[in-house]
N, C-alpha and C positions, 0 to 999 in steps of 0.2 A: 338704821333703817327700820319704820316703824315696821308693826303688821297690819292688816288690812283690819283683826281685831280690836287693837288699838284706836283707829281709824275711826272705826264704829263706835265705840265708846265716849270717844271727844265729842260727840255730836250732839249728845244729851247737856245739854249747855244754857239752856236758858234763851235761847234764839228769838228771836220774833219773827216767824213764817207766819203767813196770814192767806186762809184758802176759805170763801166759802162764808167771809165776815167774822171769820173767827179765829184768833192763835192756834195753831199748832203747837201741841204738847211736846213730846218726843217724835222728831221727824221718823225713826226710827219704827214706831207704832204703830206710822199713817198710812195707807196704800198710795198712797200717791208720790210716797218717798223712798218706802223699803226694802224695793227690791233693785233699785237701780244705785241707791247706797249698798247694798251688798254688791252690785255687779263692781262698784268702785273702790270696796274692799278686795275686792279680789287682782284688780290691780295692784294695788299697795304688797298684797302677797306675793305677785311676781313678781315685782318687782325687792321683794325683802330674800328672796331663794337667790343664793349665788349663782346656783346653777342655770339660771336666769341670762345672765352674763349682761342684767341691768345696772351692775353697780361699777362704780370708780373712784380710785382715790382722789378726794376732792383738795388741791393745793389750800382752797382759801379756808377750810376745816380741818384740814388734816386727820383726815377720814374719809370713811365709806360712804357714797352718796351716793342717790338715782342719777343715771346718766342721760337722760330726757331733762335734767338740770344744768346740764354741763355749758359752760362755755366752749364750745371747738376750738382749737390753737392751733390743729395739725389736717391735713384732708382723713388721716386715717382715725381721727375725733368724730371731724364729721360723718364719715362713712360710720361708725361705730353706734353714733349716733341716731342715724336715721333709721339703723336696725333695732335700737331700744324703742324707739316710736314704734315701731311695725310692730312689735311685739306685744306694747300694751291694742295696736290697733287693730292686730289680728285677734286678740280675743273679744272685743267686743265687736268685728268687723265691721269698721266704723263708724257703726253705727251712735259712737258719743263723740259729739262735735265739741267738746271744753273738757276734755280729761284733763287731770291734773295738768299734764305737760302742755299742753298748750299756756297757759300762762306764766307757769316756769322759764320758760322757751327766754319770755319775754322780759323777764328780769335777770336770763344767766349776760344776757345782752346791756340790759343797764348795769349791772352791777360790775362789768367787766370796762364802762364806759362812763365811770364815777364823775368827770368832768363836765360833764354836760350837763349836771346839776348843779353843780360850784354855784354856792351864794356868797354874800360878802358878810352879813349878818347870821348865817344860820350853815351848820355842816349837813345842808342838804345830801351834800355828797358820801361822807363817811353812812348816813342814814339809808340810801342807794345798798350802800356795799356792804352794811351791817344786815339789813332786810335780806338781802339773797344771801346770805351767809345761815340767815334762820332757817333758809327756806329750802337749804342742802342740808342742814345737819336735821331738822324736821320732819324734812319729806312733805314740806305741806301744797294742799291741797287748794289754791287759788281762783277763784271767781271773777271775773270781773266787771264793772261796769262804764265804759266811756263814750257809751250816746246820749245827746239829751234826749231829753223826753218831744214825743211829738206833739209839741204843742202850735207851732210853726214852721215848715220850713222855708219863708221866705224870708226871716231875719232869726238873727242869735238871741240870744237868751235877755242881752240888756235891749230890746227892742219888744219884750213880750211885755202884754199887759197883766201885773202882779208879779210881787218880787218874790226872788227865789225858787223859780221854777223848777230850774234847771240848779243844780247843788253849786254851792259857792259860799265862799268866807264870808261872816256876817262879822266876826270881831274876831282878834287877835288876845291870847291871854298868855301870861307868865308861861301856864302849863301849855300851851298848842293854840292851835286856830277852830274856832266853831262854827261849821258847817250847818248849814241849810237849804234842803231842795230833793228833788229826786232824778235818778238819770237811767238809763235802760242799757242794753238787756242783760240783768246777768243769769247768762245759766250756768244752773248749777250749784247758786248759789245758796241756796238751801241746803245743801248736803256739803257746802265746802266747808276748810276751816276759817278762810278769811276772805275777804272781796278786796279787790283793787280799784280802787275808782279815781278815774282822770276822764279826759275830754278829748277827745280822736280829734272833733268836728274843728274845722280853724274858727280862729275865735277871730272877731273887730277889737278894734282899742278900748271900748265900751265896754268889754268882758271881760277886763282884767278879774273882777272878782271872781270868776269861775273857771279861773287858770290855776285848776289846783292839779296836785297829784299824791296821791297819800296809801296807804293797807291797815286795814284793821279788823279785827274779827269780828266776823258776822253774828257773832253774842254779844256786842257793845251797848253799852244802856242808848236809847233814840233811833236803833237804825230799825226799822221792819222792812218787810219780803212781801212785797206783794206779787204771789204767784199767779199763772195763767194757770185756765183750766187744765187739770192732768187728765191722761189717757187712760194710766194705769190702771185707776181704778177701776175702769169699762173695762178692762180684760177679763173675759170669763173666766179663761186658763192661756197656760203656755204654750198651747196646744194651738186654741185657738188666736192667741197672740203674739207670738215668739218674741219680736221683736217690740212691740205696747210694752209687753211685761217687764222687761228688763232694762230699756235702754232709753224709758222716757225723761230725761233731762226737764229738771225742771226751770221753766224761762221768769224772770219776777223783774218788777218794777223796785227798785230801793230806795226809800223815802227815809232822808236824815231829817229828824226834829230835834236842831239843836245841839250836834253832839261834840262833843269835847275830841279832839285828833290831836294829840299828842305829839310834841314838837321833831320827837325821834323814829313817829312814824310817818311824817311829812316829806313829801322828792320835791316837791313843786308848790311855791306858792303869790298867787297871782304874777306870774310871770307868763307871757303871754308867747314869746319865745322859743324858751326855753320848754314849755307846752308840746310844742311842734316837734323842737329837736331831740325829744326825748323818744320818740317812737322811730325818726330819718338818721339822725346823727350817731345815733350807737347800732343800727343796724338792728333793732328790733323787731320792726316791721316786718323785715326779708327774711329772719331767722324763725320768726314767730308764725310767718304764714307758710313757709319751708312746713314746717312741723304739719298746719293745715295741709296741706296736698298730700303728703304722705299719707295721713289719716283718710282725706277724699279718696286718693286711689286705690285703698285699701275697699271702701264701700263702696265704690263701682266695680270691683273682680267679685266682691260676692254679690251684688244684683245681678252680673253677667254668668254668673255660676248659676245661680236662680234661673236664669233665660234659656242658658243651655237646655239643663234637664229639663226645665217645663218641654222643649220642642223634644225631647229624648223620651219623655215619657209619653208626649200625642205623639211621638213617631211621624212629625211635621220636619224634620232635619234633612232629609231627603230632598225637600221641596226646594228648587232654586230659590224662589221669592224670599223661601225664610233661612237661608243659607246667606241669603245675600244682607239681611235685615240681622241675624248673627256677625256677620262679617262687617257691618258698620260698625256693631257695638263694639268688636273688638276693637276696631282703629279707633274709638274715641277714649276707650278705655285704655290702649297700651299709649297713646297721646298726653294722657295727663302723667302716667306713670314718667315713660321717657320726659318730661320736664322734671320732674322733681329731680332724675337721675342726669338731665343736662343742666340743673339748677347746681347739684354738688359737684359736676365733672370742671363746672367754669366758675365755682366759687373763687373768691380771692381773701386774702387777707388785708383788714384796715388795720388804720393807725395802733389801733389798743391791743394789735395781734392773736383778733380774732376772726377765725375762719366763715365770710358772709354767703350765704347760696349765691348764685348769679341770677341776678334781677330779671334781665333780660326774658330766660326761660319761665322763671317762678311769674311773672307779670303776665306772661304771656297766657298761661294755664291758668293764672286768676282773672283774665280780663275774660275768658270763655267759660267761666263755669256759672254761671247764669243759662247759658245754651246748651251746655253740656249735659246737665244734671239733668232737666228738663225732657230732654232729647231722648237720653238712656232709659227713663220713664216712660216715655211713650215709645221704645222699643219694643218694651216688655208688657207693656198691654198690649201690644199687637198680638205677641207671640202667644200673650196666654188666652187672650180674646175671650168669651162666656165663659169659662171656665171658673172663674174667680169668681161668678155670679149663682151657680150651679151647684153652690157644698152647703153641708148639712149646717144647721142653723150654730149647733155649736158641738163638741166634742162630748157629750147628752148621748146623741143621736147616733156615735161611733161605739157606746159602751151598752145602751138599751137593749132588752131583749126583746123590745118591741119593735125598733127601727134598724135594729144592727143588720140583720138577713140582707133588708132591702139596701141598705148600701153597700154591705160587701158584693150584691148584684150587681150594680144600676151604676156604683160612681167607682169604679178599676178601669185599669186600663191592662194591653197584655201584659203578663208576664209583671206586675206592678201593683199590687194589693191596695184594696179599698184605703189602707188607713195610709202607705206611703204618697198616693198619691192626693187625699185630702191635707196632708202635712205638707207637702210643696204647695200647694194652690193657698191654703189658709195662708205661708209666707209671703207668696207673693201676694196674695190682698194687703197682706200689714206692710207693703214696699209701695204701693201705687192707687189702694183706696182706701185704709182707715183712715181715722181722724191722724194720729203719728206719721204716716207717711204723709198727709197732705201738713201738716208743720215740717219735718221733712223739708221737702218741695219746696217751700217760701223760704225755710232755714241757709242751705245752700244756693237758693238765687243770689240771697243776701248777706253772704258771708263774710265776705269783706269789707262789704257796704254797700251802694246804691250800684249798679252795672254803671251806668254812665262817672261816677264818681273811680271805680276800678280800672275802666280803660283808658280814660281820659289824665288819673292822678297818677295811677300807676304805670298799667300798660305799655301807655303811648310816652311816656318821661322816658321810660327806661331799657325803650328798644332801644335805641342807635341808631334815629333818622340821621344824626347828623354828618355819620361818618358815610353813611349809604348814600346821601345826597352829597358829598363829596365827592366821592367815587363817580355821581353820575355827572355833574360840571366837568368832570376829568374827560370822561368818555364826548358829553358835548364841546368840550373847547377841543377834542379832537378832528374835528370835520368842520366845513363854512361852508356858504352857500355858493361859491365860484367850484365847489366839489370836490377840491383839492384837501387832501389832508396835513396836520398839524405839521407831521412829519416831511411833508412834502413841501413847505411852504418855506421851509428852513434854508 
């Protein structure tokens, strides 16, 4: 189990991050990197403390491994499991939407489900299960990228005008296959060890070339990072940023020129297929967005922790209206939780004998959190109302002896000192109007992908219309229009 110091040190690597038209040196140096690679070192710390009770003996290493890497075989895996997530989720209160385990999640799943790579020509497969074998005895730390780039969405990739938009096999060589194109979004990827890059989106017969799926380190000679603008760096202080400061993930565009992919770190190649079943077929999908919800419910109990006190400190809690406006947010908030925890109660085990969440629930809480997340946010501006618009320009203005007097006067509340109650209001601005909460906000609409793509692919596939509309022909072939019943007719 590495440390999170260790962690930090790999990073200095030679990368191609590009911010601002220019390479990034050591992401480690740059504000826009440093402190959210530290908050991800500190991950890797808790999780390296036994005491932690993040580690498990891993059968396919025979050793000690992160258990946010685990394949589940047992309910009391999964249950074990979901408590290792909560743990890295409560320290960052989830506010990091691609922590390590989220991508992990997604490979203890393939690797545990080697057949659905099986090629005839190439051991895609053994490559599957040798990859997540690294990826437990390593501890590493995964990116990924499998959207194309929006350059259309009204046709795939072999429909866009200019080739290699979207990353795909340009030739075949002795040593691997060489890629060209770029694909979105990976966050994270700047401070990961490696990126994963495949293609969510279904692909036409046209797109075989871009039916890849492959891992490689984000230091590889041709790949660069083109990042979105960061927050961090606008953070005055932590005071004034809590949440800017620490937890802004960086999102990048990754553009391969030509690069050499090695035929042993290859899952998938143009198979169009096999594409699809690699994310349905081994139960990736369900285990990998499992992981997301826990992390989501995690950061909706600290916005609604945020909600509380703000009404606790205007001494608004009293008021029916905002009693009642508390009391939505708790049903939406214990809503998502209870799924994650009806997702693990109705889990089953597949063919490979591993333990899958129950779709049903986990579909359900991803077809609504485009409405949910939204919703919760306009909660808590309700509750904090001018307030958030009303604080001192920045944490300057708390330590001056020229301004301090007048705020220790002017911005208290009872019994609630000037600086505690600047320190809630500044957090909830960085929840509902900086620049990071409003990525934030579009981040989690679009989590899983487009809303109409989540209820329609997921959602709506994996209630069980079909046993409920069973049930109800039962109940109509029970009655006729002469008014006699089924029973009666006999």
């Amino acid at each position: 189990m590495r440390t999170g110091k260790q962690y930090l040190k790999s990073l200095n690597d030679g990368r191609t991050v590009i911010l601002d038209g220019e390479v990034v040196g050591n992401v480690l140096e740059h504000p826009a990197f440093a402190k959210v690679a530290r908050t991800m070192s500190e991950l890797f710390d808790i999780a390296a403390d036994p005491a932690n009770g993040m580690q498990f003996h891993s059968e396919e290493i025979d050793g000690p491994a992160n258990r946010t890497f685990a394949a589940p075989r047992t309910q009391e895996e999964l249950v074990l499991r979901r408590q290792a997530i909560e743990k890295w989720a409560k320290h960052t209160h989830g506010w990091v939407g691609r922590s390590p385990d989220h991508v992990g999640t997604f490979f203890a799943a393939f690797g545990s489900h080697p057949d659905v790579f099986k090629n005839e020509e190439r051991d895609f497969a053994g490559n599957v299960e040798r990859y997540y074998k690294k990826i437990l005895s390593e501890n590493l730390y995964l990116s990924y990228a499998i959207i194309p780039p929006q350059v259309s969405r009204a046709t795939t990739a072999s429909g866009w005008e200019g080739e290699y938009l979207q990353v795909g096999v340009v030739r075949e060589t002795e040593e691997g296959i060489v890629v060209r194109g770029s694909q979105m979004l990976a966050t994270g990827a700047a401070i990961a060890d490696e990126v994963f890059v495949t293609c969510i989106k279904p692909l036409g017969p046209d797109d075989v070339d871009f039916a890849v799926s492959f891992a490689i380190p984000v230091a590889t000679d041709g790949l660069k990072l083109y990042c979105r603008r960061p927050f961090a760096p606008a953070a005055t202080s932590d005071f004034d940023y809590p949440l800017t400061s620490h937890y802004d993930e960086p999102d990048a565009l990754v553009v391969f020129d030509d690069v050499l992919i090695p035929w042993d770190r290859v899952f998938i190649n143009r198979n169009i297929d096999t594409l699809r079943r690699q994310f349905f077929d081994t139960g990736a999908h369900a285990l990998g967005n499992w992981q997301a919800q826990i992390r989501f419910s995690t950061k909706l109990k600290f916005i609604a922790s945020v909600a509380r006190k703000v009404t606790q400190v205007n001494g608004t809690d009293k008021i029916p209206g905002v009693q009642e406006k508390l009391g939505e947010l708790a049903a939406i908030v214990q809503s998502v939780e209870s799924a994650v925890l009806a997702a693990e109660y109705t889990a089953t085990t597949d063919d490979a004998g591993m333990r899958v969440p129950g779709k049903s629930a986990l579909y359900g809480a991803m077809g609504l959190q485009s409405e949910t997340y939204p919703r919760v946010i306009s909660i808590l501006r309700d509750l904090v109302g001018g307030g958030v618009l009303q604080l001192p320009s920045s944490v300057a203005d708390m330590t001056s002896s020229v301004t301090r007097p007048d705020m220790e006067r002017y911005v208290q509340s009872p019994g609630v000192t000037s600086e505690e109650r600047v320190k809630l209001f500044k957090l909830a601005w960085d929840i509902i109007g900086s620049e990071f909460a409003g990525r934030h906000q579009q981040y989690e609409m679009f989590y899983a992908g487009a809303p109409f793509v989540v209820r329609g692919a997921y959602t709506y596939r994996n209630y069980g219309y079909d046993a409920l509309v069973a049930e109800l022909d039962t109940f109509l072939g029970s009655y006729g229009i002469d008014g006699t019943t089924a029973s009666e007719g006999i």
